[in-house]
C-alpha positions as CSV (number, residue, x, y, z in Angstrom):
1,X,43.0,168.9,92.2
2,X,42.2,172.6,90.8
3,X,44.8,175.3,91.6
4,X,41.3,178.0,91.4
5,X,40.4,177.2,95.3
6,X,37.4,179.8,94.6
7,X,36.2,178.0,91.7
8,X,36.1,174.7,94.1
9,X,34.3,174.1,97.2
10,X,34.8,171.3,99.9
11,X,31.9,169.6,101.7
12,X,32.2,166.2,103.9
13,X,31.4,162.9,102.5
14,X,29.0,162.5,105.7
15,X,26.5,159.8,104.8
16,X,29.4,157.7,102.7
17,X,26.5,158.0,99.1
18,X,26.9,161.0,96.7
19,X,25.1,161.1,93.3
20,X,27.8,161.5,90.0
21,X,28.2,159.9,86.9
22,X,30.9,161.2,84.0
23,X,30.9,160.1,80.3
24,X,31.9,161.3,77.1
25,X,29.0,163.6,75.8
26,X,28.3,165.1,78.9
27,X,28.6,168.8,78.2
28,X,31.5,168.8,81.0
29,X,33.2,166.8,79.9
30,X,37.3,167.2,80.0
31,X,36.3,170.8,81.8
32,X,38.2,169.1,85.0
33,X,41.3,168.3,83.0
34,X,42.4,171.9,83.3
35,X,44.2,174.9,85.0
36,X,45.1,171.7,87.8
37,X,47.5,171.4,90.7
38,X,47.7,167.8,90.5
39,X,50.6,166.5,93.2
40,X,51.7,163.2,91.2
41,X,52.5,160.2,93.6
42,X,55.7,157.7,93.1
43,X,53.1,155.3,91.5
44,X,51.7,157.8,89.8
45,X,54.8,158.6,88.3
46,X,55.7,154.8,87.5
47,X,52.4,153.9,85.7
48,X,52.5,156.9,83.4
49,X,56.4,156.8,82.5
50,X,55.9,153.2,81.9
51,X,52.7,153.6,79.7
52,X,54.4,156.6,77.8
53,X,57.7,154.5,77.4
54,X,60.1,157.4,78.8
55,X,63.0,156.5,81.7
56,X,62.2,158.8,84.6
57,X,64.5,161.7,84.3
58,X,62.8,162.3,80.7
59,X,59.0,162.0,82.0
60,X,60.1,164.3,84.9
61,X,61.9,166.9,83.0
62,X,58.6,166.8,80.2
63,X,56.0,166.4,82.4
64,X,56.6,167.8,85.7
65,X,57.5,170.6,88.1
66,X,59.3,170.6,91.7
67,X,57.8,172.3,94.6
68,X,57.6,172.8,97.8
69,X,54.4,173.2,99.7
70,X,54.4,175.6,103.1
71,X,54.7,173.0,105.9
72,X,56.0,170.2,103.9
73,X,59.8,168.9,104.5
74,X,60.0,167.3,101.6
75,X,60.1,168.1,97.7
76,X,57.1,167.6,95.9
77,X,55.8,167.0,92.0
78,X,53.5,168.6,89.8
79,X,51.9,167.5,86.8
80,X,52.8,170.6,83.9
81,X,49.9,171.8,82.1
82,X,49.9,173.5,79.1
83,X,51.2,176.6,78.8
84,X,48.8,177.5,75.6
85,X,45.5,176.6,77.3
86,X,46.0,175.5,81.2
87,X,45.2,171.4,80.4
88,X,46.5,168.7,81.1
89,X,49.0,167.5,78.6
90,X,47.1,163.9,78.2
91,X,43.6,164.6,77.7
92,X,42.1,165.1,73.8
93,X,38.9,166.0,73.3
94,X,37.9,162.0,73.1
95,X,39.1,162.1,76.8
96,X,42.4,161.1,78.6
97,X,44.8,159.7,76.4
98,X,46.7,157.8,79.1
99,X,43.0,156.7,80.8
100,X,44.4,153.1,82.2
101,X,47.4,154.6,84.0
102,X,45.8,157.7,84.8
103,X,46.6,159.4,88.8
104,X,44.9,158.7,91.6
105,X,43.8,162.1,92.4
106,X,42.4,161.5,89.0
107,X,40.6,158.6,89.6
108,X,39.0,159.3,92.9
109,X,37.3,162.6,91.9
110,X,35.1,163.9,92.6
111,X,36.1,162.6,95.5
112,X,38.9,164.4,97.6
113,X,40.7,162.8,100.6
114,X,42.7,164.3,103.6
115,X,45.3,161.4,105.4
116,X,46.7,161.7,108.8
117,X,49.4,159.3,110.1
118,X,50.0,160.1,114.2
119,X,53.7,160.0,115.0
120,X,55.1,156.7,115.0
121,X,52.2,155.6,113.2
122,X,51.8,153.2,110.7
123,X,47.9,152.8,110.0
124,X,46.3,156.4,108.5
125,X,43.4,158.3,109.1
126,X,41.3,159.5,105.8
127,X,38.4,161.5,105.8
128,X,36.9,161.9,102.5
129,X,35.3,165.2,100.6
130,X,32.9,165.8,97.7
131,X,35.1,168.2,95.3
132,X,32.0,170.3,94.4
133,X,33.3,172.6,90.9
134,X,30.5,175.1,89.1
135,X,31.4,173.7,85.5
136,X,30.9,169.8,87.1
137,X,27.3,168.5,85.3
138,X,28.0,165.0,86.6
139,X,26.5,166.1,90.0
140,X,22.8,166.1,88.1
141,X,23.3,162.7,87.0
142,X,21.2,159.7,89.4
143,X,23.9,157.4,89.5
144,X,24.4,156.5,93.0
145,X,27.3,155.6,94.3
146,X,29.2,154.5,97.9
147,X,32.5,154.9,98.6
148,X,33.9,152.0,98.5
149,X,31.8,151.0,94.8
150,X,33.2,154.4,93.3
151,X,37.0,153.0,95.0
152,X,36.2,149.8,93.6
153,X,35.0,151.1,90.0
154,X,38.1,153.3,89.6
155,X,40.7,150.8,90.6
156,X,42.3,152.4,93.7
157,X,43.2,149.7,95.6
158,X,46.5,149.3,93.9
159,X,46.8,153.0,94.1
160,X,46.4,153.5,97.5
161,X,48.3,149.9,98.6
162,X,51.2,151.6,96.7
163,X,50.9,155.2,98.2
164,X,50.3,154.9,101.8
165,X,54.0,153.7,102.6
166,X,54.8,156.7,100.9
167,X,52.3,159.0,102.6
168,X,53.4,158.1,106.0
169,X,56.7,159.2,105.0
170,X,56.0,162.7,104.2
171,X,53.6,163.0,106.4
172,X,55.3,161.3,109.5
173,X,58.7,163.3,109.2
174,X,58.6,165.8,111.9
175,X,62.5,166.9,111.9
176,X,65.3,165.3,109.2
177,X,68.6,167.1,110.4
178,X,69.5,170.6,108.9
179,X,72.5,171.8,106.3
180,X,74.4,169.4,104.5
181,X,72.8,167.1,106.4
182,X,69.1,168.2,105.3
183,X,70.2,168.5,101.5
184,X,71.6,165.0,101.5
185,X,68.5,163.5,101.9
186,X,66.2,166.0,100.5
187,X,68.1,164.4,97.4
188,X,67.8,160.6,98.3
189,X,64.0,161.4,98.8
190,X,63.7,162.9,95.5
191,X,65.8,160.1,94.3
192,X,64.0,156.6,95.7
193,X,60.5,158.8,95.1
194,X,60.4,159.9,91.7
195,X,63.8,159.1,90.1
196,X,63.2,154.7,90.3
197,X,65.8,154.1,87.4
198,X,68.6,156.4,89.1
199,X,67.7,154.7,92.3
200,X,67.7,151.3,90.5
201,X,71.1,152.7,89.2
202,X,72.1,153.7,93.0
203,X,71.4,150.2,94.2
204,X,73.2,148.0,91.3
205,X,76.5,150.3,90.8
206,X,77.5,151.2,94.3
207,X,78.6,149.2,97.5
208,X,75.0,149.1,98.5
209,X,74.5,145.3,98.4
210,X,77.9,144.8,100.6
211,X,76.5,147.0,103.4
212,X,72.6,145.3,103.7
213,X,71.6,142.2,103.6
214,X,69.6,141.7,100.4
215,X,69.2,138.2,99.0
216,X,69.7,136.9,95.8
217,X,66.6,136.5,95.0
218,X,65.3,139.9,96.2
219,X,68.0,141.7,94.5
220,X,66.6,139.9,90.9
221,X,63.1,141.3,91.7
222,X,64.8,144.7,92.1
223,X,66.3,144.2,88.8
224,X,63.1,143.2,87.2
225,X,60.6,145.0,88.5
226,X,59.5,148.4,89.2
227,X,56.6,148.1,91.7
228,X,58.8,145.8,93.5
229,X,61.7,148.4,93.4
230,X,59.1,151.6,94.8
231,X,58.2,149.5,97.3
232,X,61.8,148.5,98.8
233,X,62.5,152.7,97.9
234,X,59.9,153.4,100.6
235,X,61.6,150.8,103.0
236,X,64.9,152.4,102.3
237,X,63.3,156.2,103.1
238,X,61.7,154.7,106.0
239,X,65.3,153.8,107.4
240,X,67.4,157.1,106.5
241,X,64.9,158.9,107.0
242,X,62.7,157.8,110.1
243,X,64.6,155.5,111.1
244,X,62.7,152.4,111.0
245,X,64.6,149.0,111.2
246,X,63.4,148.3,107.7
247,X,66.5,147.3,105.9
248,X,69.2,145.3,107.8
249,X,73.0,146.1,107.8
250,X,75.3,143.5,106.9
């Protein structure tokens, strides 16, 4: 999560127990919430739009930055810290003001994990780290914890249910055309990732619907719902841009 990587050291989860514990009073507390590079997921980026009541193009063009990583196809986004003081624009001094809906990355440190899909793959391998930071008191606390309990105590499963599809994506893509071609979907990846109500737009005020075969009753979930709409984004990436038979022509 920190941008500092001297500040921040690495070590393998190897005996799946680590000792932590983080609560307000702690003397480090919030210290974590700052000078970040926090890479925002698509659900990432749904809960906290949602929470904050903005459509997406507002809570990207507040909130976030574009980039692109060395060896990564595809565009990815960053959460904005402050420019005054390096923090994270939701946390207060009573905490994080958006706590419920905050990231994953958030949520699983001090925990750091590394996912591998093989080509053609559809099942990832994750190896887990402990995210070991000078300023981190909650190290000297004797709560002990597994992995799965701290997973199960920070609410990932949604998370990562919701993510992987995505994952695979960027990290299966190995070659996506070149030019015009590249561009193109460069932007429909952007788009079905990050941008759900111009996607949602894409879908309901174009000839979409007349070239697959979505039913009724799906396309009324895609009106309605949002985590119902990333999902069928991810099937819809996973057929322009890997293509999987995920969506069917008409």
């Amino acid at each position: 999560m920190k941008s500092d990587t001297n500040q921040k050291v690495l070590s393998p989860l190897e005996d799946d127990t680590f000792c932590f514990d983080c609560y307000p009073g702690i003397e480090c507390f919030t210290q974590c919430c700052a000078k970040l590079r926090l890479i925002l997921t698509p659900y990432d980026i749904l809960r906290i739009k949602t929470r904050l009541g903005l459509p997406s193009e507002r809570f990207l063009d507040i909130y976030t930055d574009t980039v692109f990583e060395e060896g990564m196809i595809f565009p990815l986004v960053k959460l904005r810290m402050s420019p005054d003081d390096g923090r994270c624009p939701f946390v207060t001094k009573h905490g994080c003001s958006i706590y419920v809906d905050r990231p994953g990355a958030c949520r699983l440190y001090p925990i750091a994990k590394a996912s591998a899909f093989p080509i053609g793959g559809h099942k990832g391998r994750d190896r887990f780290f402990i995210v070991s930071e000078p300023h981190c008191l909650g190290f000297k606390e004797q709560k002990v914890w597994t992995l799965d309990e701290w997973m199960g105590h920070e609410g990932l499963a949604q998370y990562n249910g919701m993510n992987e599809p995505w994952i695979r994506i960027v990290l299966g893509a190995r070659s996506i055309g070149s030019g015009a071609q590249l561009d193109q979907k460069l932007k429909m990846f952007f788009m079905a990732s990050y941008n759900l109500d111009r996607f949602r737009a894409f879908l309901f005020h174009s000839s979409f619907f007349e070239k697959f075969k979505i039913g009724e009753k799906a396309r009324l979930k895609l009106a309605q719902d949002d985590e119902a709409l990333l999902r069928f984004a991810f099937d819809w990436l996973g057929f322009v841009l890997l293509g999987e038979k995920t969506i069917t022509r008409a």
